[in-house]
Biopython code that builds the backbone (N, CA, C, O; Angstrom):
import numpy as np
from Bio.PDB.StructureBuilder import StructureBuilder

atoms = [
    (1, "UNK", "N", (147.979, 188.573, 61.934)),
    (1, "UNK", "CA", (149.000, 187.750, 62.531)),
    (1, "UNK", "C", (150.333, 188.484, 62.567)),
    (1, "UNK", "O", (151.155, 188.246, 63.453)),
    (2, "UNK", "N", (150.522, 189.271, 61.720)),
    (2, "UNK", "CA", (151.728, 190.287, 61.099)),
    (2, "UNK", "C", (151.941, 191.437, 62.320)),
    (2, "UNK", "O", (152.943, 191.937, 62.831)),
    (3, "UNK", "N", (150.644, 191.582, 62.504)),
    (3, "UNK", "CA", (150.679, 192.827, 63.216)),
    (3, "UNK", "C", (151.721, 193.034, 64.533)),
    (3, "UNK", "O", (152.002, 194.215, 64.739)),
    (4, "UNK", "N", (152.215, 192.242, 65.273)),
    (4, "UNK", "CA", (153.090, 192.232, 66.712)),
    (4, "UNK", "C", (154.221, 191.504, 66.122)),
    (4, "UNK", "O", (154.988, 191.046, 66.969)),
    (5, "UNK", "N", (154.463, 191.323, 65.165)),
    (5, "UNK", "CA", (156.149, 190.737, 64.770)),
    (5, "UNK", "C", (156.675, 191.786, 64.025)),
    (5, "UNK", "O", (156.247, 192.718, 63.345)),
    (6, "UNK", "N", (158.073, 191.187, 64.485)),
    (6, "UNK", "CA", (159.031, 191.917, 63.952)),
    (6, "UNK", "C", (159.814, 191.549, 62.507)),
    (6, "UNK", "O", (160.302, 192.122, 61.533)),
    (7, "UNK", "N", (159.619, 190.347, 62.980)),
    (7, "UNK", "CA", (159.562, 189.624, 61.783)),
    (7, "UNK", "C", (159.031, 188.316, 61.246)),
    (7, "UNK", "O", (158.539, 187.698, 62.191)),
    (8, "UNK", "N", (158.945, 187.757, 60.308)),
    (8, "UNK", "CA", (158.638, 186.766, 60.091)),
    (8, "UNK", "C", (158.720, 185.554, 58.975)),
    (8, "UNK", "O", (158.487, 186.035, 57.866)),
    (9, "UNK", "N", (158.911, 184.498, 58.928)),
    (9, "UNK", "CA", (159.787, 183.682, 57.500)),
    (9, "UNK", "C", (159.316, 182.431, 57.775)),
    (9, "UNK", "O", (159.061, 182.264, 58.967)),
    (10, "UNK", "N", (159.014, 181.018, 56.692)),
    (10, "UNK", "CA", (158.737, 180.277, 56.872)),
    (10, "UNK", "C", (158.152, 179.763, 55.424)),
    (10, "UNK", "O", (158.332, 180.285, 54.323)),
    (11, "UNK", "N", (157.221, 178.307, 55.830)),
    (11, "UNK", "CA", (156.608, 177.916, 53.942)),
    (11, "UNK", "C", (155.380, 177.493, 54.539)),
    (11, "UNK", "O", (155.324, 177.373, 55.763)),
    (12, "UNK", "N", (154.174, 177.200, 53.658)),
    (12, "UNK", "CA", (153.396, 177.092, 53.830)),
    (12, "UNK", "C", (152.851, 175.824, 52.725)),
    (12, "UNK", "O", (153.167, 175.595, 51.558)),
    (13, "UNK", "N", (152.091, 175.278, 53.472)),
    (13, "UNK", "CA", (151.376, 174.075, 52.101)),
    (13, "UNK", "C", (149.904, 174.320, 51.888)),
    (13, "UNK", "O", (149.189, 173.445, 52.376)),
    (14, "UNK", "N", (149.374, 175.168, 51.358)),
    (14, "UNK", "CA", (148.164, 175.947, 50.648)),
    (14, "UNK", "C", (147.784, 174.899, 49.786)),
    (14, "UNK", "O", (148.368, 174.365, 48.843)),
    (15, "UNK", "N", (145.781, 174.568, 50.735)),
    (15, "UNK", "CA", (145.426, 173.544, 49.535)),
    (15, "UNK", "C", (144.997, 174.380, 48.105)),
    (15, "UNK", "O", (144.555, 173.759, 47.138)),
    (16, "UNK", "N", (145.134, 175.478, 48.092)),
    (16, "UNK", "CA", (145.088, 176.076, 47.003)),
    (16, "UNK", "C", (146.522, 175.645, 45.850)),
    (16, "UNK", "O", (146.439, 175.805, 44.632)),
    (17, "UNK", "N", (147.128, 175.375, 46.194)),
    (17, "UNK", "CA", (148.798, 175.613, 45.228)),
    (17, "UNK", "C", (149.446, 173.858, 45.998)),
    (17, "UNK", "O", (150.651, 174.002, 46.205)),
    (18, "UNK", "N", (149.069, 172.669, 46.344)),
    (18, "UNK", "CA", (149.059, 171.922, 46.870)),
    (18, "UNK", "C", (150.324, 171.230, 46.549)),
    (18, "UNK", "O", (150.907, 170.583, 47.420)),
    (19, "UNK", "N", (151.012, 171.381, 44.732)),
    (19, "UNK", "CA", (152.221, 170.848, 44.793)),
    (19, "UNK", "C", (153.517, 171.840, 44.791)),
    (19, "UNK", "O", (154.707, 171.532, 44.729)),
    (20, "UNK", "N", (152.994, 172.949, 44.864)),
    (20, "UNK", "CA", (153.765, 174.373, 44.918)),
    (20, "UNK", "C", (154.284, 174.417, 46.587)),
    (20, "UNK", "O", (153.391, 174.042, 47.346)),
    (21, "UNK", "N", (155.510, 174.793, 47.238)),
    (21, "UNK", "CA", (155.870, 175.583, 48.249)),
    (21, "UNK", "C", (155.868, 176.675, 48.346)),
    (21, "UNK", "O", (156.642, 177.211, 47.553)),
    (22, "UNK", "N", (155.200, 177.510, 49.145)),
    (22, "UNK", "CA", (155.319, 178.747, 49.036)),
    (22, "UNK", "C", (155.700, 179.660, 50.531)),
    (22, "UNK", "O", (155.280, 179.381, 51.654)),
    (23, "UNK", "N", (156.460, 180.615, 50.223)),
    (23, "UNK", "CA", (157.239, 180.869, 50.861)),
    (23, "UNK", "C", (156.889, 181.869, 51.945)),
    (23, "UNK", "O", (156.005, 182.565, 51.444)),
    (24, "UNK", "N", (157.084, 182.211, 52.935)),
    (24, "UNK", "CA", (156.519, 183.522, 53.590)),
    (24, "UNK", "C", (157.339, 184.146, 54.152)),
    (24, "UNK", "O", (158.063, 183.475, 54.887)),
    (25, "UNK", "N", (157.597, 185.565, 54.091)),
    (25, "UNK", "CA", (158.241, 186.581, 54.475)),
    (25, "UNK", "C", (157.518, 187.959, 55.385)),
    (25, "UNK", "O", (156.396, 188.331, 55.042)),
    (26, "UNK", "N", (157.834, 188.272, 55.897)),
    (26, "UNK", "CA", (157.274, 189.483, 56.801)),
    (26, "UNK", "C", (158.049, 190.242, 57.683)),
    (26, "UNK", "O", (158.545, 189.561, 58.581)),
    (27, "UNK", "N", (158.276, 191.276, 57.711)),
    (27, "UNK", "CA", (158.481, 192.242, 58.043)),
    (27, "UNK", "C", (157.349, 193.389, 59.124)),
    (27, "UNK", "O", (156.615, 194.092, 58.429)),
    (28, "UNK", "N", (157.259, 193.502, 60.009)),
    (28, "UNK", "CA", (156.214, 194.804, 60.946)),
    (28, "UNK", "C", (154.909, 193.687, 60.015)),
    (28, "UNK", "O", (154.803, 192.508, 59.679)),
    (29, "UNK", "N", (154.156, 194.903, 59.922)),
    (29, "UNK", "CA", (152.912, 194.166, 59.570)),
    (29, "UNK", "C", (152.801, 193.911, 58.143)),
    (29, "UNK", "O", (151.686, 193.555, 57.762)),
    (30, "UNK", "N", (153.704, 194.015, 57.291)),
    (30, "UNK", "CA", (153.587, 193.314, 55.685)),
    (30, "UNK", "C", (154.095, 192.322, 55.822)),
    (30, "UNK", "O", (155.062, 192.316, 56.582)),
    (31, "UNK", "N", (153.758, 191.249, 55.272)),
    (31, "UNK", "CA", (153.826, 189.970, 54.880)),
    (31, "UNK", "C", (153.464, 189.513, 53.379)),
    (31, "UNK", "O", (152.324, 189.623, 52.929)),
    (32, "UNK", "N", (154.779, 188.879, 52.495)),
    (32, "UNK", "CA", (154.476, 188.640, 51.673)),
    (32, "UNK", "C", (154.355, 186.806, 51.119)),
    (32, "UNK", "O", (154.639, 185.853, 51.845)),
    (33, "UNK", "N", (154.044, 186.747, 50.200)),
    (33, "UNK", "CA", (154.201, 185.315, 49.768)),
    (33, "UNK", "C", (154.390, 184.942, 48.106)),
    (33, "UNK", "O", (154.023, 185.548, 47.099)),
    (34, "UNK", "N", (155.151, 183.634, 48.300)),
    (34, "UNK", "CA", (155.701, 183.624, 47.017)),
    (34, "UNK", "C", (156.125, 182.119, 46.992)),
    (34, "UNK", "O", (156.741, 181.442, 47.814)),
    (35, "UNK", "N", (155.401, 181.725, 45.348)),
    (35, "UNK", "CA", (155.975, 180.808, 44.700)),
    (35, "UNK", "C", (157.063, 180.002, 44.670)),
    (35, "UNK", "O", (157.880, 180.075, 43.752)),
    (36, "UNK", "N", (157.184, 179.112, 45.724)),
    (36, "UNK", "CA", (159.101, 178.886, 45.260)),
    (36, "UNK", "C", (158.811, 177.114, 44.475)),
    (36, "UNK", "O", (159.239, 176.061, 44.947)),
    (37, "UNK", "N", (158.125, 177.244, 43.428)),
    (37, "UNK", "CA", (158.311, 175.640, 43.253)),
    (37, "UNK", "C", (158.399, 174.963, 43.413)),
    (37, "UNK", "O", (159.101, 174.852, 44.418)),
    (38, "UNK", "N", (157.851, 173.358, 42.712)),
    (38, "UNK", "CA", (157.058, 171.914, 43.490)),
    (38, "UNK", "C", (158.173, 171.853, 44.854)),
    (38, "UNK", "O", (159.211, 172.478, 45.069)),
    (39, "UNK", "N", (157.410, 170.756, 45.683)),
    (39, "UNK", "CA", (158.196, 170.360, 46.402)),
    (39, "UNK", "C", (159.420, 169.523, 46.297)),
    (39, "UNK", "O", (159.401, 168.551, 45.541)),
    (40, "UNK", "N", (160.363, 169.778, 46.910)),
    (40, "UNK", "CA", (161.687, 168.555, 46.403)),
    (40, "UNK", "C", (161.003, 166.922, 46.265)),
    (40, "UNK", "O", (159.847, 166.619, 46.561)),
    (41, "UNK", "N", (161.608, 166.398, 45.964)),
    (41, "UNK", "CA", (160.904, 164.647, 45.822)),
    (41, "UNK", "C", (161.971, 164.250, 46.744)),
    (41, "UNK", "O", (163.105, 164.724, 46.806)),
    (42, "UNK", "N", (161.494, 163.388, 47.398)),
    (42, "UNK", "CA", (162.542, 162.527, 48.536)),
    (42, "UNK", "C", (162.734, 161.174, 47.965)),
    (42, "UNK", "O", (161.966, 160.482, 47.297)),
    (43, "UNK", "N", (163.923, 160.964, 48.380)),
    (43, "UNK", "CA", (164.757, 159.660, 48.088)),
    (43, "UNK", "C", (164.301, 158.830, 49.285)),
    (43, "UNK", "O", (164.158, 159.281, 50.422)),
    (44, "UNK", "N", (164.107, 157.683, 48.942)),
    (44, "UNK", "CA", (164.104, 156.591, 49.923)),
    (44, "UNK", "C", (165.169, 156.842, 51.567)),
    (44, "UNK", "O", (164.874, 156.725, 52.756)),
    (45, "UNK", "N", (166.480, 157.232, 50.835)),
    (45, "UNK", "CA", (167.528, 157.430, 52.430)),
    (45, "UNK", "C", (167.232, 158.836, 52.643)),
    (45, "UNK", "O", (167.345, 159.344, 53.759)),
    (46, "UNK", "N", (166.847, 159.502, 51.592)),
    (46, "UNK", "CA", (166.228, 161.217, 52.413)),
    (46, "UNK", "C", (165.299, 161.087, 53.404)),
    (46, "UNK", "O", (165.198, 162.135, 54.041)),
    (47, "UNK", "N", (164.352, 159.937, 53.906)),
    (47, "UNK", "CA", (163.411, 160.176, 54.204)),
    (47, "UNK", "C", (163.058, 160.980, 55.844)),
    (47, "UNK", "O", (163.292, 160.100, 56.673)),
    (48, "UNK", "N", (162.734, 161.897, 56.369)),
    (48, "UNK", "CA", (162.962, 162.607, 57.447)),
    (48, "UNK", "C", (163.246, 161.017, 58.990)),
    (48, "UNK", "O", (162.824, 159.862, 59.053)),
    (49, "UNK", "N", (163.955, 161.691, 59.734)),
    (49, "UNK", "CA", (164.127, 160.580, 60.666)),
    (49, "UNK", "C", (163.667, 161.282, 62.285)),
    (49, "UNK", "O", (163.969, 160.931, 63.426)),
    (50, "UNK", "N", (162.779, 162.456, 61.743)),
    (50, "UNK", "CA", (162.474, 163.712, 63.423)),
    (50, "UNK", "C", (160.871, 163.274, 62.881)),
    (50, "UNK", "O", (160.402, 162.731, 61.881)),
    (51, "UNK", "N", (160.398, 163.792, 64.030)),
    (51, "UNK", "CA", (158.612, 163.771, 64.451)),
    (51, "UNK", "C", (158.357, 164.886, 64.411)),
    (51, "UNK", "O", (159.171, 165.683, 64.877)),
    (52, "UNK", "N", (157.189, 165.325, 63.864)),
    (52, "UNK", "CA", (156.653, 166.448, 63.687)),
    (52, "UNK", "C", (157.131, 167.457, 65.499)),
    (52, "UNK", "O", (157.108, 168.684, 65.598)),
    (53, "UNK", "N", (157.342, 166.908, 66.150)),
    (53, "UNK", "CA", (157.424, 167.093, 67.617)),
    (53, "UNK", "C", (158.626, 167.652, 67.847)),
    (53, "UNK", "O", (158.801, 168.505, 68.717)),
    (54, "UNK", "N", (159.453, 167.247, 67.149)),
    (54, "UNK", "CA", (160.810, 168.138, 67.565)),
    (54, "UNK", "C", (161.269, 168.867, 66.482)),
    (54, "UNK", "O", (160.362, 168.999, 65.660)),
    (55, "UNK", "N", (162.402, 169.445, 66.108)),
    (55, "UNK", "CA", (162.799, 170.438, 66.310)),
    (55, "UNK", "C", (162.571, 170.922, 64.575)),
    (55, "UNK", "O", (162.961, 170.180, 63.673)),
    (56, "UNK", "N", (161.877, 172.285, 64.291)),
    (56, "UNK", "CA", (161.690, 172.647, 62.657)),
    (56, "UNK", "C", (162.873, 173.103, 61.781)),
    (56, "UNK", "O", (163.798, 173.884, 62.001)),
    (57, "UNK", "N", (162.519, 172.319, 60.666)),
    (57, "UNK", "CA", (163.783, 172.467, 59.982)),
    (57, "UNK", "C", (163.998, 173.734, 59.911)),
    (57, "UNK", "O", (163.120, 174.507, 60.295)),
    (58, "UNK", "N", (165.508, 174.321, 59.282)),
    (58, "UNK", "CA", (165.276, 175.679, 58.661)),
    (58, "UNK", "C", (165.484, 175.620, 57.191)),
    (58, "UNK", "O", (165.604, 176.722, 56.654)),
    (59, "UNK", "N", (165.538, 174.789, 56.580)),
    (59, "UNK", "CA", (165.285, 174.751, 55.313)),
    (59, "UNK", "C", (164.374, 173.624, 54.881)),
    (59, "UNK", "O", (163.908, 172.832, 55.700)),
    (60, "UNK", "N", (164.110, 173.556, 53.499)),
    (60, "UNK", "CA", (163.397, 171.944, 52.978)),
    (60, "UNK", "C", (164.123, 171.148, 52.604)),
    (60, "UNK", "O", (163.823, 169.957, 52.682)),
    (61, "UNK", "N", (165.265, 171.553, 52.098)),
    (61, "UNK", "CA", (166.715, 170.563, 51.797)),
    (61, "UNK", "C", (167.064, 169.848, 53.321)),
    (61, "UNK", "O", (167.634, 168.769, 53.166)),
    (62, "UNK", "N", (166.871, 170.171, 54.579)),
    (62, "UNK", "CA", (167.129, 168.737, 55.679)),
    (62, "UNK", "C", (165.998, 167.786, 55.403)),
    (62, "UNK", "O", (166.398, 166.663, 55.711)),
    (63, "UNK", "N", (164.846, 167.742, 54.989)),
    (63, "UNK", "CA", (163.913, 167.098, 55.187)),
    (63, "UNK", "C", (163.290, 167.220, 53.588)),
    (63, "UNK", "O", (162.251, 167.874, 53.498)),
    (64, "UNK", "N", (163.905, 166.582, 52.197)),
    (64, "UNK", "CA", (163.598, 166.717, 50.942)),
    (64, "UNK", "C", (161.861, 165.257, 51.098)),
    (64, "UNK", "O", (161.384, 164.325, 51.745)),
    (65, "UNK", "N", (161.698, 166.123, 49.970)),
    (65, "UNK", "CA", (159.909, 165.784, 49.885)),
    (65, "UNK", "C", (158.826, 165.577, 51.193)),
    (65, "UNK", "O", (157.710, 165.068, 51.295)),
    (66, "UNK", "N", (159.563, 166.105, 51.932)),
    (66, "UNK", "CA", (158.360, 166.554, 53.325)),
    (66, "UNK", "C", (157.325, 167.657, 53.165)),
    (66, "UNK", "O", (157.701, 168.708, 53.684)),
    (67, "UNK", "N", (156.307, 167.704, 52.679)),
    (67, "UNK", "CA", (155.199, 168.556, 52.639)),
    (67, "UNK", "C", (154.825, 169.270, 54.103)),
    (67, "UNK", "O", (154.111, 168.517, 54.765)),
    (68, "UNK", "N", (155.068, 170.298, 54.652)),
    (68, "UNK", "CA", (154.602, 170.811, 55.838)),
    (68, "UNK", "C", (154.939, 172.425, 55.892)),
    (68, "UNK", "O", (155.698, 173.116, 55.213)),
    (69, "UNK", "N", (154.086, 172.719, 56.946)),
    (69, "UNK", "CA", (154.114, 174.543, 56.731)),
    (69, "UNK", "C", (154.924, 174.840, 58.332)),
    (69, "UNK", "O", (154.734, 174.337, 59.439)),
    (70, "UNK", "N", (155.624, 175.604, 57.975)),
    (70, "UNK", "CA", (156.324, 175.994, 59.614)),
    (70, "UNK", "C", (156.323, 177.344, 59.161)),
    (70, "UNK", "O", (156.368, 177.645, 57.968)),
    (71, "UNK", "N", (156.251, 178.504, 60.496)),
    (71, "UNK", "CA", (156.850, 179.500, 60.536)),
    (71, "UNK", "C", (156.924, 179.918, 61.644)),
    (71, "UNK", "O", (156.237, 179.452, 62.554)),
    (72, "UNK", "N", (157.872, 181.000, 61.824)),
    (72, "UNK", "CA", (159.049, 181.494, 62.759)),
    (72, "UNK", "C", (158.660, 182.800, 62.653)),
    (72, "UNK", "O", (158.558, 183.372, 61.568)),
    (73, "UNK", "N", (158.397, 183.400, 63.905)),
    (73, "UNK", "CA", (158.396, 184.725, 64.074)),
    (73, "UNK", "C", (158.288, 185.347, 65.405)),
    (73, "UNK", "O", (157.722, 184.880, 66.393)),
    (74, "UNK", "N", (159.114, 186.833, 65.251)),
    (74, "UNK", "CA", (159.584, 187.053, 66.199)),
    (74, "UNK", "C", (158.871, 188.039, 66.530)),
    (74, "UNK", "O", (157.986, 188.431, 65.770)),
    (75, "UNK", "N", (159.180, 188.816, 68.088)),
    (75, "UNK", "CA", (158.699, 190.091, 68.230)),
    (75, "UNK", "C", (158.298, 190.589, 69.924)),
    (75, "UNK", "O", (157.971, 189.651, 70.651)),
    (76, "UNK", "N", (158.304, 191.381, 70.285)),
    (76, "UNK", "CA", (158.305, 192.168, 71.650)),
    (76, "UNK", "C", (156.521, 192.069, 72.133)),
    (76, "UNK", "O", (155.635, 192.902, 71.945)),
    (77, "UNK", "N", (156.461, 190.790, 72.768)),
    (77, "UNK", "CA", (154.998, 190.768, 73.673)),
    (77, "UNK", "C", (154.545, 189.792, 73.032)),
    (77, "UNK", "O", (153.443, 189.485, 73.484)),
    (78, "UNK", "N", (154.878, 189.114, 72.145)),
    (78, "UNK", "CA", (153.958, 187.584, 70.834)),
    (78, "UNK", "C", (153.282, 186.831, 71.982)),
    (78, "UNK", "O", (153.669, 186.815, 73.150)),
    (79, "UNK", "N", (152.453, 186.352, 71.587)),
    (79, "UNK", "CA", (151.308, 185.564, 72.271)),
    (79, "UNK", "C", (151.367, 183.912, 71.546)),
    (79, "UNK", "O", (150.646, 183.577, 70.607)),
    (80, "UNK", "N", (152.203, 183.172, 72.096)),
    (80, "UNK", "CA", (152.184, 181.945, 71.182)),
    (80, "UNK", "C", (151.088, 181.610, 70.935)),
    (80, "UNK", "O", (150.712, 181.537, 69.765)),
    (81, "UNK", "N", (149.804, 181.143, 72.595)),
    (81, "UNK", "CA", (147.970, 180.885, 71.906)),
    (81, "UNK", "C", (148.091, 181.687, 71.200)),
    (81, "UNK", "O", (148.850, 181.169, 70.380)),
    (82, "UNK", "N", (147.894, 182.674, 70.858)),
    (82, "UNK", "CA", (147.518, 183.958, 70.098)),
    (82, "UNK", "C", (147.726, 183.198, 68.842)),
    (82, "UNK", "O", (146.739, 182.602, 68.412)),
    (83, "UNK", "N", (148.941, 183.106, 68.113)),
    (83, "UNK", "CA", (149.368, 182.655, 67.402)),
    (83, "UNK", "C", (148.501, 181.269, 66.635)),
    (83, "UNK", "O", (147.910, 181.099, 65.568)),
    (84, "UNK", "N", (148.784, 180.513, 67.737)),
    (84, "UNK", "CA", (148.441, 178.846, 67.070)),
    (84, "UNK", "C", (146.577, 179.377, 67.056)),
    (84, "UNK", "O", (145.987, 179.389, 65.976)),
    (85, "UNK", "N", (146.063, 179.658, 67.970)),
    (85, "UNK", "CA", (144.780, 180.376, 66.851)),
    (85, "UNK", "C", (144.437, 180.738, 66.301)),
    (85, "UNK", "O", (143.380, 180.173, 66.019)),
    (86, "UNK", "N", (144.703, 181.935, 65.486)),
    (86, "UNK", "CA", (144.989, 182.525, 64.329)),
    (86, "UNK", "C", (145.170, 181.620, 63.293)),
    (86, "UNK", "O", (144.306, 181.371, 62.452)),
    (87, "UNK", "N", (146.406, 181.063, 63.341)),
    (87, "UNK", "CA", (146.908, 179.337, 62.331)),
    (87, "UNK", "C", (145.911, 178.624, 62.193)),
    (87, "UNK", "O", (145.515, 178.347, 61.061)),
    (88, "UNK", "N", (145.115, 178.049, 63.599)),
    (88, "UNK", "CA", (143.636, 177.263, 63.242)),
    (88, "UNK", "C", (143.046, 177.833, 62.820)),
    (88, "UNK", "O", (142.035, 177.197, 63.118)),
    (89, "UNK", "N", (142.558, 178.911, 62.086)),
    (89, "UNK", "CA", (141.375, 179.041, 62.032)),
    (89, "UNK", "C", (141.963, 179.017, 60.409)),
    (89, "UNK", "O", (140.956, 179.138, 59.711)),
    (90, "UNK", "N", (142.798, 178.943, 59.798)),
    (90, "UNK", "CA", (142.987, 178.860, 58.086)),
    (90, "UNK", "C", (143.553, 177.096, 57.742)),
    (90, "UNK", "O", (144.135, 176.689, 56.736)),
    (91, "UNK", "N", (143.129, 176.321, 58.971)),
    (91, "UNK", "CA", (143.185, 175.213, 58.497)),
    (91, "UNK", "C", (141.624, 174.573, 57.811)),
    (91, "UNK", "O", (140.461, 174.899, 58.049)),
    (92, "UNK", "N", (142.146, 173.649, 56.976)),
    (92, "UNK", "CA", (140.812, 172.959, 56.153)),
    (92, "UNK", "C", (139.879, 172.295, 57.092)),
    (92, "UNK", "O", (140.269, 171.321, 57.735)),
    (93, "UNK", "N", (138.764, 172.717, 57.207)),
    (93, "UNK", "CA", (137.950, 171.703, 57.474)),
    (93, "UNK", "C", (137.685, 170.215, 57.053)),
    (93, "UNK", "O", (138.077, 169.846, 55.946)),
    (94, "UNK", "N", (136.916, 169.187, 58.046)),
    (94, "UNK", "CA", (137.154, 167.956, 57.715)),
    (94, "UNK", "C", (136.437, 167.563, 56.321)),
    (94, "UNK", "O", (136.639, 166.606, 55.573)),
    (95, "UNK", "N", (135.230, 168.996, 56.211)),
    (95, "UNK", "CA", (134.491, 168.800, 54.927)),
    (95, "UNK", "C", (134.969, 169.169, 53.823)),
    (95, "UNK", "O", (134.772, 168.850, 52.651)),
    (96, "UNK", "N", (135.859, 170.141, 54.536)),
    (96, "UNK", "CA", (136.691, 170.662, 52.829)),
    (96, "UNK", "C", (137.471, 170.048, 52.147)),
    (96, "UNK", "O", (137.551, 170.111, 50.920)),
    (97, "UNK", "N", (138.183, 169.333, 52.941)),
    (97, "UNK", "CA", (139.496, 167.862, 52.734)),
    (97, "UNK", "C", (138.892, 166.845, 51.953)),
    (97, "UNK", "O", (139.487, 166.123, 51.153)),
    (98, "UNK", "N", (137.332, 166.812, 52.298)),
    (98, "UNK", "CA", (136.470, 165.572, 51.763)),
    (98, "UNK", "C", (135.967, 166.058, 50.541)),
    (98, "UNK", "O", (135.201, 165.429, 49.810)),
    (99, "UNK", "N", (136.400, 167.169, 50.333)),
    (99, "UNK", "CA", (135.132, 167.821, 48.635)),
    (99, "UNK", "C", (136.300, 168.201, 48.000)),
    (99, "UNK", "O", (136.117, 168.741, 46.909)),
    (100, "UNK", "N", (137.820, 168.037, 48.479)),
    (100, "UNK", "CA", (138.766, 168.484, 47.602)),
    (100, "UNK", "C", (139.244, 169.877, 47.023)),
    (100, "UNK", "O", (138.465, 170.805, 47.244)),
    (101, "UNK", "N", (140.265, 170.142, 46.398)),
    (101, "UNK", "CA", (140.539, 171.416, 46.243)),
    (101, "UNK", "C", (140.133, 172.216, 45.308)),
    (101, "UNK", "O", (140.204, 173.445, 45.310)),
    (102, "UNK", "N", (139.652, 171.447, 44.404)),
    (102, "UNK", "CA", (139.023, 172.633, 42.968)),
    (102, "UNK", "C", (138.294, 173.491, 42.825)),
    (102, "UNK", "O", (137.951, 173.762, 41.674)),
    (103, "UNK", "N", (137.690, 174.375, 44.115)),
    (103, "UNK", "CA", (136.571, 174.822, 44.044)),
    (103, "UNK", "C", (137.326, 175.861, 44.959)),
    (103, "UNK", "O", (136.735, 176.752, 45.568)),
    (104, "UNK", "N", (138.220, 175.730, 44.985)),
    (104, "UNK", "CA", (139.031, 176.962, 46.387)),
    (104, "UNK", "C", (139.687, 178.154, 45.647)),
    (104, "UNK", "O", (140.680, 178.228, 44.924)),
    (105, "UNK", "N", (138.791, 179.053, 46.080)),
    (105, "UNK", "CA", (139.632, 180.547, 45.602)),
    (105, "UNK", "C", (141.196, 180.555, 45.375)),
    (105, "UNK", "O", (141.632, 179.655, 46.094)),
    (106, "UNK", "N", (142.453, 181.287, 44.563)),
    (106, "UNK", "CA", (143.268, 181.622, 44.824)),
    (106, "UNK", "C", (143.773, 182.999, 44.092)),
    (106, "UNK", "O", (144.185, 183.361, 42.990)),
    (107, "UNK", "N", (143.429, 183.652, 45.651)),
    (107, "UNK", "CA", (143.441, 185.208, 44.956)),
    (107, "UNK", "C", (144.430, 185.457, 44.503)),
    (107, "UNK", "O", (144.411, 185.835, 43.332)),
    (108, "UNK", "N", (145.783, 185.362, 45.234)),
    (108, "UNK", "CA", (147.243, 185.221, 44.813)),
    (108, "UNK", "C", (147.693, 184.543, 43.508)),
    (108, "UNK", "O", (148.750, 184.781, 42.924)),
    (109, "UNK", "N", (146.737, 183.659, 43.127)),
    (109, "UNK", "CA", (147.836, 182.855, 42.087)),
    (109, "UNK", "C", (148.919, 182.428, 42.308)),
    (109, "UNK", "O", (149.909, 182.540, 41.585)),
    (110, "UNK", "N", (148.819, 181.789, 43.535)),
    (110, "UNK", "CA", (149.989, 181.066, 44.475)),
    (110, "UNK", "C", (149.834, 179.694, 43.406)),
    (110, "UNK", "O", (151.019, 179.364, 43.455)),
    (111, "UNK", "N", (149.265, 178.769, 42.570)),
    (111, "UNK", "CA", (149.504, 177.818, 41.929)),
    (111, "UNK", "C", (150.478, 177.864, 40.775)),
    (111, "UNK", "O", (150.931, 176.849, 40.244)),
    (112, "UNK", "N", (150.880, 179.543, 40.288)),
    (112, "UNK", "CA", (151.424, 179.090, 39.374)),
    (112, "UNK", "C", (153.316, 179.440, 39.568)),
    (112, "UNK", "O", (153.578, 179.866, 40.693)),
    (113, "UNK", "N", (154.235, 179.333, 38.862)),
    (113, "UNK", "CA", (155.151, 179.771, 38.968)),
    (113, "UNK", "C", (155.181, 180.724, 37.855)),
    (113, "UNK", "O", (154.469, 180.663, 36.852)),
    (114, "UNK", "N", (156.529, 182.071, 38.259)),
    (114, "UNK", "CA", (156.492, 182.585, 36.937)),
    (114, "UNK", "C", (157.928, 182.750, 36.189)),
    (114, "UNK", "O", (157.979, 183.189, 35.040)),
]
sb = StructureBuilder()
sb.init_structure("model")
sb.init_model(0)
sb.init_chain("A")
sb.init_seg("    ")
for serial, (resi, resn, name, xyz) in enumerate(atoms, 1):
    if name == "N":
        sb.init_residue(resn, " ", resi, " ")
    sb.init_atom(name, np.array(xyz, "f"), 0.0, 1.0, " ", f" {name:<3s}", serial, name[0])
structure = sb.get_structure()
């Protein structure tokens, strides 16, 4: 996915690390990821007032205890399909959602903080 950006930044919600945010960074074709701790908890008047449909936050502080993965990336020729396929294909299946997360690799050790 790394490979045609120039850059790249955003969070991710990994059913591996599920109350963890974790963060994504990239540069050419390295891309890293990282731990940034639970998600904020939202207040009743925090509660987001946009639809998944418009416009992505750039932080998690506009939208506190919203669980969702966005990322942003740039680069000379990007293929948006390109893109949002790539993205599908590391989403959960409807069976995996149904058997839960305990059984899911995490090579990273994206669950823990350090």
């Amino acid at each position: 996915m790394a490979e045609g950006c120039c850059g790249l930044r955003g969070q991710v919600w990994l059913a591996v690390a599920p109350e963890h945010r974790v963060t994504v960074q990239g540069i050419g074709p390295r891309v890293w990821l990282e731990n940034a701790g639970p998600w904020p908890v939202a207040q009743e008047a925090d509660l987001p007032l946009t639809t998944p449909e418009q416009d992505v936050p750039s932080t998690v502080a506009e939208h506190p205890g919203e669980r969702r993965t966005w990322l942003a990336a740039t680069g000379e020729g990007m293929d948006a399909a390109e893109f949002a396929r790539l993205l599908s294909w590391c989403e959960l299946t409807e069976a995996e959602m149904m058997s839960g997360t305990t059984g899911l690799a995490d090579p990273f050790d994206l669950n823990t903080t350090q």
